[in-house]
ZAMIVEX-465919 format. One record per residue (C-alpha): residue number from 1; z, y, x. Coordinates in steps of 0.2 Angstrom, whole numbers, plus 5000, padded with zeros to 4 digits. Each point is the difference from the previous one (the first is absolute). Layout:
@num:NUM&Z:Z&Y:Y&X:X
...
//
This chain:
@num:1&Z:6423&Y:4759&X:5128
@num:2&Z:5005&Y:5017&X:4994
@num:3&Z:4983&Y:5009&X:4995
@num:4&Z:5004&Y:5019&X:5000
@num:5&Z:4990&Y:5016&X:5002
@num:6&Z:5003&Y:5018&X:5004
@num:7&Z:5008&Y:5008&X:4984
@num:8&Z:4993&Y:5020&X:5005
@num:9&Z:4982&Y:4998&X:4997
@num:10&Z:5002&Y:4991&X:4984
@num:11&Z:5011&Y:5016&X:4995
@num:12&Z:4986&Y:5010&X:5005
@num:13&Z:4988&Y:4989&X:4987
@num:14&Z:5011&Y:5004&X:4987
@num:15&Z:5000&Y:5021&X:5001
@num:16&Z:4979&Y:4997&X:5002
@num:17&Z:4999&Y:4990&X:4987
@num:18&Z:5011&Y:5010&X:4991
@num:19&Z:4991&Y:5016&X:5003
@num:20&Z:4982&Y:4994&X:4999
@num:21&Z:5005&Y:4991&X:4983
@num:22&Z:4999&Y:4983&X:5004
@num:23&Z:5019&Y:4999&X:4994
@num:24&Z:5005&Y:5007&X:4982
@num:25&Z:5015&Y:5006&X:4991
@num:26&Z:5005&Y:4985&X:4989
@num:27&Z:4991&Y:5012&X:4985
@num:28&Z:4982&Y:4997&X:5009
@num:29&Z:5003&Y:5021&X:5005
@num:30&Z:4996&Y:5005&X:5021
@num:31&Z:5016&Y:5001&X:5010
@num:32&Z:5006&Y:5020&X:5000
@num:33&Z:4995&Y:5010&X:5016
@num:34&Z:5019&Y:5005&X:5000
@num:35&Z:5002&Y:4979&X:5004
@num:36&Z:4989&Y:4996&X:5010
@num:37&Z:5007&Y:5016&X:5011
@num:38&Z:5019&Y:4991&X:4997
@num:39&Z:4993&Y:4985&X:5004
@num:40&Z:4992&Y:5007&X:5017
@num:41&Z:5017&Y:5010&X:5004
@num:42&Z:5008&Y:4981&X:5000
@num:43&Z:4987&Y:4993&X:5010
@num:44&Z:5004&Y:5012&X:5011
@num:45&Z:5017&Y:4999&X:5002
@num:46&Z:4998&Y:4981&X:4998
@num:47&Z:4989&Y:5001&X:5018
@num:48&Z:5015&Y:5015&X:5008
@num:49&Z:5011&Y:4984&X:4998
@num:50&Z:4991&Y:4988&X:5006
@num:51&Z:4994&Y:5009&X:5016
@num:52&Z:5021&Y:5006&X:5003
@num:53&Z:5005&Y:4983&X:4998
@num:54&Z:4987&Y:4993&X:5009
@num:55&Z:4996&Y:4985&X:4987
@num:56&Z:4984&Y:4993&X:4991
@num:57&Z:5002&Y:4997&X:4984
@num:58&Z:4994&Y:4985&X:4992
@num:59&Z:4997&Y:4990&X:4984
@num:60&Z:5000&Y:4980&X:5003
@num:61&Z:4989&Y:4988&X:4987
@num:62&Z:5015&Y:4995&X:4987
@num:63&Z:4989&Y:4985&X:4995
@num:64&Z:5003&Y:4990&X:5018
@num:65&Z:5018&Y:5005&X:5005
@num:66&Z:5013&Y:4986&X:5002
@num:67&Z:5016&Y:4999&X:4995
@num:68&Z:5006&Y:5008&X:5014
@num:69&Z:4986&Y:5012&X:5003
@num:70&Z:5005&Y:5007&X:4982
@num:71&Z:5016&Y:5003&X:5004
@num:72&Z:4994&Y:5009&X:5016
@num:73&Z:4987&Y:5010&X:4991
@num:74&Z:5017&Y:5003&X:4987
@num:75&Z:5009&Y:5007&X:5016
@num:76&Z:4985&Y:5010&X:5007
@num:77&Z:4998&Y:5011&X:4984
@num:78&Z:5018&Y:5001&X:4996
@num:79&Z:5004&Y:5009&X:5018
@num:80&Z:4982&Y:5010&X:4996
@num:81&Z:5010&Y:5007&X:4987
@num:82&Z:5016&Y:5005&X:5008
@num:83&Z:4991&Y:5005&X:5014
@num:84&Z:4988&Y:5013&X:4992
@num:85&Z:5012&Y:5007&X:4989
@num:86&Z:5013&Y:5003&X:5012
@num:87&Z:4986&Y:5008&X:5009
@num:88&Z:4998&Y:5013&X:4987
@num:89&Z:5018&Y:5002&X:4996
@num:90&Z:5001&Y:5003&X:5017
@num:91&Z:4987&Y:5014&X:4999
@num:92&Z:5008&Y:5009&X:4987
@num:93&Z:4993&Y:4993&X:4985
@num:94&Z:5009&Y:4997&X:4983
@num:95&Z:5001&Y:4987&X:4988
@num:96&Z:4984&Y:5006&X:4989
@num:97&Z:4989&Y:5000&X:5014
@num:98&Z:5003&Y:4985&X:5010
@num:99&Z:5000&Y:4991&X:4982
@num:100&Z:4983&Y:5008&X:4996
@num:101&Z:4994&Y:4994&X:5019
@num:102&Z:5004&Y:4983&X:4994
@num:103&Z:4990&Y:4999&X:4984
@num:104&Z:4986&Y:5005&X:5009
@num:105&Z:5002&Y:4987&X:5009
@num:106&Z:5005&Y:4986&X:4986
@num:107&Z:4983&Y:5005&X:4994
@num:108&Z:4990&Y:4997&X:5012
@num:109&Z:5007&Y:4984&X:5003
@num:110&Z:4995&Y:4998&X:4983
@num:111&Z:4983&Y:5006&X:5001
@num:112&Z:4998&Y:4985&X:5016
@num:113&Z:5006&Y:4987&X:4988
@num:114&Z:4992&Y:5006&X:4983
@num:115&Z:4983&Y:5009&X:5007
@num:116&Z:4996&Y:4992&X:5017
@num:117&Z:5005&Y:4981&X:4996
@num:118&Z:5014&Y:5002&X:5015
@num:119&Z:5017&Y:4986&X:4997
@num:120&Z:5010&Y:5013&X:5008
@num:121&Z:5015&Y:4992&X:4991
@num:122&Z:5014&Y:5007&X:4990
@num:123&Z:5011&Y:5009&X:5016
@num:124&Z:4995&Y:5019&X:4993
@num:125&Z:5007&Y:4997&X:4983
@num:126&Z:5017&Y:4998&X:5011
@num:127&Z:5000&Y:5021&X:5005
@num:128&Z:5009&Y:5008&X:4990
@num:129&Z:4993&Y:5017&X:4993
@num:130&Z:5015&Y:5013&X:4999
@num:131&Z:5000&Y:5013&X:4989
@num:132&Z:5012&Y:5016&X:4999
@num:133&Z:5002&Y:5016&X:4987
@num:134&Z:4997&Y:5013&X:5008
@num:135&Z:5008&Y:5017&X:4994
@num:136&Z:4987&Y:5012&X:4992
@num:137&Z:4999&Y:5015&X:5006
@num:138&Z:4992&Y:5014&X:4988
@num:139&Z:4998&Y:5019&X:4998
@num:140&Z:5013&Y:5007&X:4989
@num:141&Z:4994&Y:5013&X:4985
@num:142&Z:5007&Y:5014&X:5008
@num:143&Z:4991&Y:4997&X:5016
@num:144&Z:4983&Y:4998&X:4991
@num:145&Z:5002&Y:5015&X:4989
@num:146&Z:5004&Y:5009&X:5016
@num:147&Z:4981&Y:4992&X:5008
@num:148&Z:4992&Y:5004&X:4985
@num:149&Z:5006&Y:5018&X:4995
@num:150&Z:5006&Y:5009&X:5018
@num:151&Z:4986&Y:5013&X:5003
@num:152&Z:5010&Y:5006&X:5016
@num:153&Z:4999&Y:4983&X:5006
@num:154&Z:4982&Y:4997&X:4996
@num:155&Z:4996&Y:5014&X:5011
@num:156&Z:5007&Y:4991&X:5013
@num:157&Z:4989&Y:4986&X:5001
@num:158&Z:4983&Y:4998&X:5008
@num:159&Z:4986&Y:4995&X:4990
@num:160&Z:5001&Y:4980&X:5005
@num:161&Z:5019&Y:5000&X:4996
@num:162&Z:4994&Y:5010&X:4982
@num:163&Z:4989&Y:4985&X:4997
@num:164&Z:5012&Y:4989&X:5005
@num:165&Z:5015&Y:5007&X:4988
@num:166&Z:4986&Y:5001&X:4988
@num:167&Z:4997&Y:4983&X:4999
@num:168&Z:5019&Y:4993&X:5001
@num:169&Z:5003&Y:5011&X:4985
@num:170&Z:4985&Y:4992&X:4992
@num:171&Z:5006&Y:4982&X:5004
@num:172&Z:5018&Y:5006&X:4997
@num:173&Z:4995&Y:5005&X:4981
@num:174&Z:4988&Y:4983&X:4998
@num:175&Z:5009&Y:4987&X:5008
@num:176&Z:4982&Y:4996&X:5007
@num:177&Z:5000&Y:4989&X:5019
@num:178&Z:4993&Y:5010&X:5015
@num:179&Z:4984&Y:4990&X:5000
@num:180&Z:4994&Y:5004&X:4982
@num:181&Z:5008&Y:5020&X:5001
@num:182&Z:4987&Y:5003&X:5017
@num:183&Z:4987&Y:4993&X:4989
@num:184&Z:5000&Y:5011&X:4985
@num:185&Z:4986&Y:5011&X:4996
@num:186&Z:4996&Y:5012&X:4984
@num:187&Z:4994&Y:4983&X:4991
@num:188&Z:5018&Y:4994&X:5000
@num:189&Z:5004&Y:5018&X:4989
@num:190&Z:4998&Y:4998&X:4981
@num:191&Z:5004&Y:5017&X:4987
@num:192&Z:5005&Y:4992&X:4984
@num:193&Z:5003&Y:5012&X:4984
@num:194&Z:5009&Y:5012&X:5014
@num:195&Z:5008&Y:4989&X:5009
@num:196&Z:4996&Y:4993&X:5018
@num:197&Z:4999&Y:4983&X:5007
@num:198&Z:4999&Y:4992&X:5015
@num:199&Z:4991&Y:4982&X:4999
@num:200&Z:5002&Y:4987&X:5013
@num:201&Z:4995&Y:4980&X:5001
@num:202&Z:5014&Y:4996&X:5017
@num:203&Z:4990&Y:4992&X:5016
@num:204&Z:5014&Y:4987&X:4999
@num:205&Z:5005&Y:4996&X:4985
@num:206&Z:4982&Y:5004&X:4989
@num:207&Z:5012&Y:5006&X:4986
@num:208&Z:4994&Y:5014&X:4992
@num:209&Z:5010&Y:5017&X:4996
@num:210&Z:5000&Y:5016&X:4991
@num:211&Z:5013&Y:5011&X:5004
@num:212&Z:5001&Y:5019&X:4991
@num:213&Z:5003&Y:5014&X:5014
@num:214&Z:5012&Y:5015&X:4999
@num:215&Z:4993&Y:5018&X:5002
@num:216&Z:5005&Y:4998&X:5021
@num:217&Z:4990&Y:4984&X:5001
@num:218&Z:4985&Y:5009&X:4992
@num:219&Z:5002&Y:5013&X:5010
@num:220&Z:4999&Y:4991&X:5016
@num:221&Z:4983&Y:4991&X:4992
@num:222&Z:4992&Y:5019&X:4999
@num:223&Z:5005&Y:5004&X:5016
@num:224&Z:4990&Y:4986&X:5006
@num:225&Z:4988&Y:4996&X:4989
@num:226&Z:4981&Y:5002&X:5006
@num:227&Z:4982&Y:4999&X:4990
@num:228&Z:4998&Y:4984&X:5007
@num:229&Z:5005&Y:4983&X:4994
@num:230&Z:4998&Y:4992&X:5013
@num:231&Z:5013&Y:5010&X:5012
@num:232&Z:5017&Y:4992&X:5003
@num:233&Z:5012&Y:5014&X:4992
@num:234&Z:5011&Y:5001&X:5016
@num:235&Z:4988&Y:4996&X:5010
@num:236&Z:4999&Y:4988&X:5013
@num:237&Z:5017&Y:4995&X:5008
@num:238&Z:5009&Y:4985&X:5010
@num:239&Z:5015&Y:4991&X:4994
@num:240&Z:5008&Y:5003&X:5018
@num:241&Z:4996&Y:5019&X:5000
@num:242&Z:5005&Y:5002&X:4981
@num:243&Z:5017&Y:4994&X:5006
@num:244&Z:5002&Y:5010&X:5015
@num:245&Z:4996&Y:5014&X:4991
@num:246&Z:5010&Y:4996&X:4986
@num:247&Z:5014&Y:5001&X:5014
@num:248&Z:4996&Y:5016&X:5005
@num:249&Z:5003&Y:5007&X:4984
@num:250&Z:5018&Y:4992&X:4996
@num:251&Z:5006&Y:5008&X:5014
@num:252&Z:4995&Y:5017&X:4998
@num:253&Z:5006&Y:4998&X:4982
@num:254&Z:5017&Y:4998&X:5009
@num:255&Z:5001&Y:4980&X:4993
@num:256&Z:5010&Y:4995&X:5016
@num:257&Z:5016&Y:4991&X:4997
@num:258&Z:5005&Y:4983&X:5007
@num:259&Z:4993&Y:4986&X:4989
@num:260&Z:5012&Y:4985&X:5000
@num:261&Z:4992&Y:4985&X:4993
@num:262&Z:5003&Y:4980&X:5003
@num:263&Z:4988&Y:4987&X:5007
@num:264&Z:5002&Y:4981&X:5002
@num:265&Z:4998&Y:4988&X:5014
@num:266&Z:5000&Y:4980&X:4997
@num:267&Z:5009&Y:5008&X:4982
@num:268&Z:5013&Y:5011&X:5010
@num:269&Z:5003&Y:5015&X:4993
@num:270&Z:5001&Y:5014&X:5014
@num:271&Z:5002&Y:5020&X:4994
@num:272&Z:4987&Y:5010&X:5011
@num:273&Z:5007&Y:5017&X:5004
@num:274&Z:4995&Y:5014&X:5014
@num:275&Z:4998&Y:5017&X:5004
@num:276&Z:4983&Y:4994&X:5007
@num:277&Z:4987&Y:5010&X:4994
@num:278&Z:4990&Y:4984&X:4995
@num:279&Z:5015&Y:4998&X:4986
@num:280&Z:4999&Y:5017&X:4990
@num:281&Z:4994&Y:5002&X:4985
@num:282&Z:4982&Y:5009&X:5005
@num:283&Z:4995&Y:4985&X:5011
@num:284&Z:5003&Y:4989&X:4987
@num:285&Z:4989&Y:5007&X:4988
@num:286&Z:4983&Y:4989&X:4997
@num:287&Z:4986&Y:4998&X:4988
@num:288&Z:5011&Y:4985&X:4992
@num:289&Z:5014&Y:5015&X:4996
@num:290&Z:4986&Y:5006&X:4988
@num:291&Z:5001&Y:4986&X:4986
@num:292&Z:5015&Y:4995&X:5002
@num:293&Z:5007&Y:5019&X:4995
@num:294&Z:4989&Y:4998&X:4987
@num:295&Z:5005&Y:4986&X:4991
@num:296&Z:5017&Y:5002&X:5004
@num:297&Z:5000&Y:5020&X:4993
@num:298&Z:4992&Y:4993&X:4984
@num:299&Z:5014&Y:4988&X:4999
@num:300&Z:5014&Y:5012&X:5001
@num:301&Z:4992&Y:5011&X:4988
@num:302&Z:4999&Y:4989&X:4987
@num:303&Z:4984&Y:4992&X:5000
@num:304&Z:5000&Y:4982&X:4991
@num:305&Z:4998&Y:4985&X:5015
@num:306&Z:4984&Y:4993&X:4991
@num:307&Z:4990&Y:5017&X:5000
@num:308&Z:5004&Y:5002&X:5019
@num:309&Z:4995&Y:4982&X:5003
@num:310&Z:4983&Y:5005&X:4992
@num:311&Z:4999&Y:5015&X:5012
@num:312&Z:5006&Y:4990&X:5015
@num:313&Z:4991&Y:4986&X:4995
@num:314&Z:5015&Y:4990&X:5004
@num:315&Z:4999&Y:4983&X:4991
@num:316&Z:5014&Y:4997&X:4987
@num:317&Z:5014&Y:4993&X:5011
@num:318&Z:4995&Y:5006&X:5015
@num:319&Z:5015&Y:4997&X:5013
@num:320&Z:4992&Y:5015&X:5010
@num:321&Z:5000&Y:5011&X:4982
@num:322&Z:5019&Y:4995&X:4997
@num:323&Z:5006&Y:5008&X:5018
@num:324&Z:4993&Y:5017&X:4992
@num:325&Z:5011&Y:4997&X:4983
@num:326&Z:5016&Y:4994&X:5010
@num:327&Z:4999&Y:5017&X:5012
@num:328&Z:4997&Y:5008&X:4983
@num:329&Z:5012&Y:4994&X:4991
@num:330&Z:5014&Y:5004&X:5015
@num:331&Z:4993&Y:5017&X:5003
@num:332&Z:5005&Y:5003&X:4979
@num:333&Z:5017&Y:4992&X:5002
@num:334&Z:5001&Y:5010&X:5015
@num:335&Z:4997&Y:5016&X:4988
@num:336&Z:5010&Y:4994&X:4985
@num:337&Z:5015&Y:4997&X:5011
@num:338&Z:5001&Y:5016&X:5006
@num:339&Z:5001&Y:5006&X:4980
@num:340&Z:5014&Y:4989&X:4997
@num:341&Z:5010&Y:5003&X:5015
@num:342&Z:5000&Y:5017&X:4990
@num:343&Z:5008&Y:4994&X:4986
@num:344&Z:5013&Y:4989&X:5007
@num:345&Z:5006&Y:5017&X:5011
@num:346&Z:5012&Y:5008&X:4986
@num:347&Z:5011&Y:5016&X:5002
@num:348&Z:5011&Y:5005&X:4985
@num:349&Z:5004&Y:5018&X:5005
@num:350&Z:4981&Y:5004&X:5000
@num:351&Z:4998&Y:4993&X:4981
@num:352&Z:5015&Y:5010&X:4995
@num:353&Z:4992&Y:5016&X:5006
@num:354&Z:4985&Y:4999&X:4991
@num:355&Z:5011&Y:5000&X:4984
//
């Protein structure tokens, strides 16, 4: 006889044990709180399903199933998957989210069979995890010249949108993620023979970096800087509200166009354009638009890959890292094109006359 039990608690057990530390990263190090809260938001959605669909999930002992039981089992899970996909396909989602969904939850199958002693069987390793390249979109120079040099502009802004821009310059120029920028205090300044730093040991990664600030960046360090070590240098501020903010600003700075950009569903490209105003440029603007016009600015100027990488802290032969080289590389071919369409344009008269 089929032995099963309900799938939802034991999902439950694995974000406790996962944020109390009963359950380790393979490196002996405590689950990140930004995990655990992906891990919550999959429960989450995980239990919206359920509830719309009006199913209980359930994991059945592998260890007594028959012959035709497995292949039951086999068909349950299978019809799971196309089920709760479609689901989220259904509610908009692309390929990167419904594949990261799926992870989760190929991980906590693991943890059932690895952690808690559970035969849960092999049917999860079935679900297919899809992945798609998502187009990068970054600030250009000309765009963060204007942020950080305007004065007219600056005078438009309130005091939270200052901060705000203040710190997107700031991570623009470092590269640095949002959670280790809202960190920063005076410690994480150094002044070496006249030149300034900006230390950093990244939240996520625990790679350490030193990067040497322009005259704007040390700027924006005085205007904040306080006598205390202790004070966060921009204060204390939400991810959520940083982005809203952040908003604000791009469309008072007039970044309005339509963004046309391509996302994938079950590997199908589809080109996402509209007037909507959840498509221009200011309302796609976001914390993660700070590193990645850092790294990909320091790119096209010339820096070498492996001294990026270190201020990254992208391993060498990051798949991520290589997207920023790619978009750098055709923003440069882009450039060198439009030289060379120079060349190949030739008028005789205009030589002669120069004679």
């Amino acid at each position: 006889m089929k032995v099963t039990q309900p799938f939802l608690p034991l999902y439950k057990k694995f974000v406790n044990d996962s944020k109390n530390g009963k359950r380790l990263n393979k490196d002996g190090k405590r689950i990140s709180t930004g995990t655990i809260k992906n891990y919550k938001q999959a429960y989450s959605l995980l239990c919206k399903y359920c509830l719309e669909k009006e199913i209980e999930l359930r994991v059945a002992n592998a260890n007594k199933l028959t012959k035709k039981e497995f292949l039951s089992e086999q068909k349950y899970w299978k019809k799971f998957y196309t089920s709760f996909t479609t689901y989220l396909y259904k509610n908009g989602c692309h390929d990167n989210y419904v594949g990261s969904q799926i992870k989760i939850l190929k991980t906590v199958f693991n943890f059932l069979k690895n952690n808690e002693g559970l035969n849960v069987g092999q049917f999860y390793k079935n679900f297919y995890v899809r992945k798609e390249e998502v187009d990068i979109l970054v600030l250009s120079q000309e765009r963060l010249k204007f942020l950080i040099h305007d004065q007219e502009f600056e005078k438009t802004l309130t005091n939270k949108e200052r901060i705000v821009k203040d710190m997107f310059i700031m991570g623009c120029t470092t590269g640095f993620r949002y959670s280790d920028l809202v960190s920063v205090t005076i410690k994480n300044f150094k002044k070496s023979e006249g030149k300034y730093y900006i230390t950093n040991k990244s939240k996520k990664t625990k790679t350490e970096t030193a990067v040497l600030l322009p005259s704007y960046a040390v700027d924006i360090y005085y205007t904040y800087k306080t006598k205390s070590t202790k004070n966060l240098l921009f204060g204390s501020m939400s991810l959520n509200k940083f982005n809203e903010t952040l908003k604000d600003i791009g469309l008072k700075a007039g970044f309005t166009e339509v963004v046309e950009y391509k996302r994938e569903q079950r590997g199908i490209e589809k080109k996402l354009v509209s007037a909507r105003k959840q498509n221009l440029f200011c309302n796609k603007m976001s914390s993660h638009m700070m590193r990645r016009t850092a790294i990909t600015t320091l790119l096209i100027l010339g820096m070498p890959e492996l001294l990026v990488r270190q201020i990254s802290g992208h391993k060498y032969g990051s798949s991520s890292f290589m997207r920023y080289v790619k978009f750098a590389q055709a923003y440069l071919d882009k450039e060198i094109e439009s030289v060379y369409s120079k060349l190949e344009n030739y008028a005789p008269e205009s030589v002669g006359s120069n004679r």
